[in-house]
C-alpha positions, 0 to 999 in steps of 0.5 A: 054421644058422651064422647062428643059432649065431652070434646065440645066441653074440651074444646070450650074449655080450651077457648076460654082458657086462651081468652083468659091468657090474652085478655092478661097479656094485655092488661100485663102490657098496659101495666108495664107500658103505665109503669114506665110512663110517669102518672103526672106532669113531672114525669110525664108531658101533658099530665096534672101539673107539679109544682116541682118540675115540669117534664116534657118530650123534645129532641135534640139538634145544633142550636144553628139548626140542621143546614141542608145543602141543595143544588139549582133545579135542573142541572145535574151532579157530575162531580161529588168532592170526597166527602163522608158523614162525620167529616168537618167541612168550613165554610165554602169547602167544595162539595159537588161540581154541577154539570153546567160548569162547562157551559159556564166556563165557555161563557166566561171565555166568550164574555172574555173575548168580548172584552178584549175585542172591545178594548182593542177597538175602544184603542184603534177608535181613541187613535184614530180620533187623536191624530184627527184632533192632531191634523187639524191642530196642526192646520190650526197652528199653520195657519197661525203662523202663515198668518202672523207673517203674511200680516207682518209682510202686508204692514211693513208694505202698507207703511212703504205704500204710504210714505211713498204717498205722503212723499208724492202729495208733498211734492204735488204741493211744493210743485204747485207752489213753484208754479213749475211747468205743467207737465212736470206737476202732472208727472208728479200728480201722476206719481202721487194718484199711484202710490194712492191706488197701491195704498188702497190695494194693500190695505185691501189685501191686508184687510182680506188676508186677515179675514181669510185666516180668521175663517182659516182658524174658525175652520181648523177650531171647526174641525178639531172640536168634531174630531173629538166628538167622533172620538167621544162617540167611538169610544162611547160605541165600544161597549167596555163597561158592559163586556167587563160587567158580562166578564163578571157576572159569567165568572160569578155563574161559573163560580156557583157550579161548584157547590161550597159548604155554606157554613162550617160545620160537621155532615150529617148526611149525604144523599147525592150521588154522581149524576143524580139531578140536583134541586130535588133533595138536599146533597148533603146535611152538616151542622155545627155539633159545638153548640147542641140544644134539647127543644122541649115540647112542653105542654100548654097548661105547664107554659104559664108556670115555666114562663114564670121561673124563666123570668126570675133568671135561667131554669135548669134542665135535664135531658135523658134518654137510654141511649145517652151515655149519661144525663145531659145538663141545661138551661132555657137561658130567657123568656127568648128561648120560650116560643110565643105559638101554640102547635102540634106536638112533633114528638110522640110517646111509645105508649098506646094510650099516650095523646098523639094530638098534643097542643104545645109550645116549644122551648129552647134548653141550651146545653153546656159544653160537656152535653154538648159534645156527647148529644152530638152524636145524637142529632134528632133523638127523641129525649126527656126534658125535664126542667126544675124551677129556681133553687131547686 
């Protein structure tokens, strides 16, 4: 019985012995996490404000932003261009070819040969009008001719008709006079009354030779104004702007399966692959690293005082983090760099305490060009900004 007793009081000893170590590994852990997190605003985001400095979370990333590049939804990568993470790129470098790039080359050559099929038709169209047009000018100009000799032929007849008339009315007259044999004034009567009835026949073919050349021109005119019409229907038939602008936008098609960088800038990242379908995830992510920002999730209740020191000309700031070589340097350059909306923290302190549901603003800290080249190499890293007023 007293040895059992005794193993109870061990084991009751042994219990509250270990409670003892864990409730002080505990308090140790809590301590150490309070003595590395700053008790105030000037070494902690979200703390009592400081009217020395304003301390905030933020991370680090290219003042032009991470660019991710994306291919169409519903195609695939058949070609990834040699490309590595810390590999410059300029702007419109190849990156991947998709696999539509073979449909869309056929396209072009099929919109090409559309064209052409189109031009040599718009050519035999424009011939065949201009030799139309040219036969009936050549009528035109034929009857013109025909006319001014015919017509010329008829007056030079009409003028002998008529002397030959006036020539028989005189001799009518002196025979009369004479009073000459009757049947000599017959046989001159007989002279004039036919040099009168060819005068009138020439004057009648004249009259219709010049009519029936008029209609003869109206018509050649007639005929070469609907050769040009048929010529400005067959060339207006002939599809040539449209096959040209089809040329175009099938050669743009094409262009847009090969993916280019669409900035100039350093990859980040490369997640594509040979045959993987594109539109889902990003190929690749490059950012020009030349120009590198801290943005600080500066607490709202220490927005206010920021603003102010801001609109008395730039702030200073310094960025930390154990893993930079050293302190960066900065400077929130305007009231520009200082948002206008309140959010959700996006950048979490390690401490179990800390608030995980912060209200903040964001703030852009501009590095100068020695940070800039060492937090390069950290895009995204989750650093300390801590931003001191004018003067100090």
């Amino acid at each position: 019985m007293r040895s059992s007793r005794r193993a109870g009081r061990t084991v009751s000893m042994l219990l509250i012995g270990l409670t003892a170590l864990a409730a002080g590994a505990a308090g140790g852990y809590f301590l150490s996490g309070r003595a590395r997190q700053p008790a105030s605003s000037s070494d902690a985001p979200g703390g009592p404000a400081n009217s020395d400095r304003v301390t905030a979370l933020g991370r680090l990333q290219p003042e032009g932003g991470v660019v991710p590049v994306y291919g169409p939804p519903g195609d695939r990568i058949a070609k990834l261009y040699p490309v590595a993470v810390g590999q410059p790129l300029n702007v419109n470098a190849p990156i991947a070819e998709l696999a539509s790039r073979r449909d869309r080359l056929q396209e072009v050559q099929v919109a090409r040969t559309q064209l052409d099929e189109a031009t040599a038709a718009h050519a035999a169209a424009k011939r065949a009008g201009e030799k139309k047009i040219a036969a009936a000018g050549a009528e035109l100009n034929q009857a013109k001719a025909n006319k001014v000799s015919d017509l010329a032929a008829l007056d030079a007849k009409l003028k002998a008709v008529e002397l030959q008339s006036q020539t028989a009315a005189k001799q009518v007259d002196r025979l009369r006079s004479l009073k000459t044999a009757p049947e000599d004034l017959e046989r001159v009567e007989l002279l004039k009354a036919q040099a009168d009835a060819e005068l009138s026949a020439t004057r009648a073919t004249r009259d219709k030779t010049q009519t029936t050349y008029e209609e003869t021109e109206k018509a050649a005119q007639a005929r070469i104004a609907a050769a040009k019409a048929e010529l400005d229907e067959a060339l207006a038939r002939t599809p040539i702007k449209s096959s040209a602008e089809k040329v175009q936008l099938a050669e743009q098609l094409a262009e847009l399966t090969i993916l280019k960088a669409p900035v100039s800038g350093v990859v980040l990242k490369v997640s594509g692959r040979e045959g993987m379908p594109t539109g889902t995830e990003p190929i690749l992510q490059l950012a020009d690293l030349t120009k590198m920002t801290a943005v600080a999730e500066v607490y709202e209740s220490d927005v206010a005082r920021l603003a102010g020191w801001v609109r008395g000309g730039p702030v200073s700031a310094e960025v930390t983090n154990p893993a930079l070589p050293k302190p960066l340097a900065g400077a929130v350059r305007s009231e520009a760099d200082v948002t206008r909306m309140i959010a959700r923290n996006q950048v979490f302190a390690m401490g179990p305490r800390e608030d995980a549901d912060r209200r903040v603003v964001e703030v852009v800290v501009h590095l100068d060009a020695a940070s800039s080249a060492d937090a390069g190499r950290f895009v995204g890293l989750q650093v300390t900004v801590a931003f001191a007023p004018p003067g100090r």
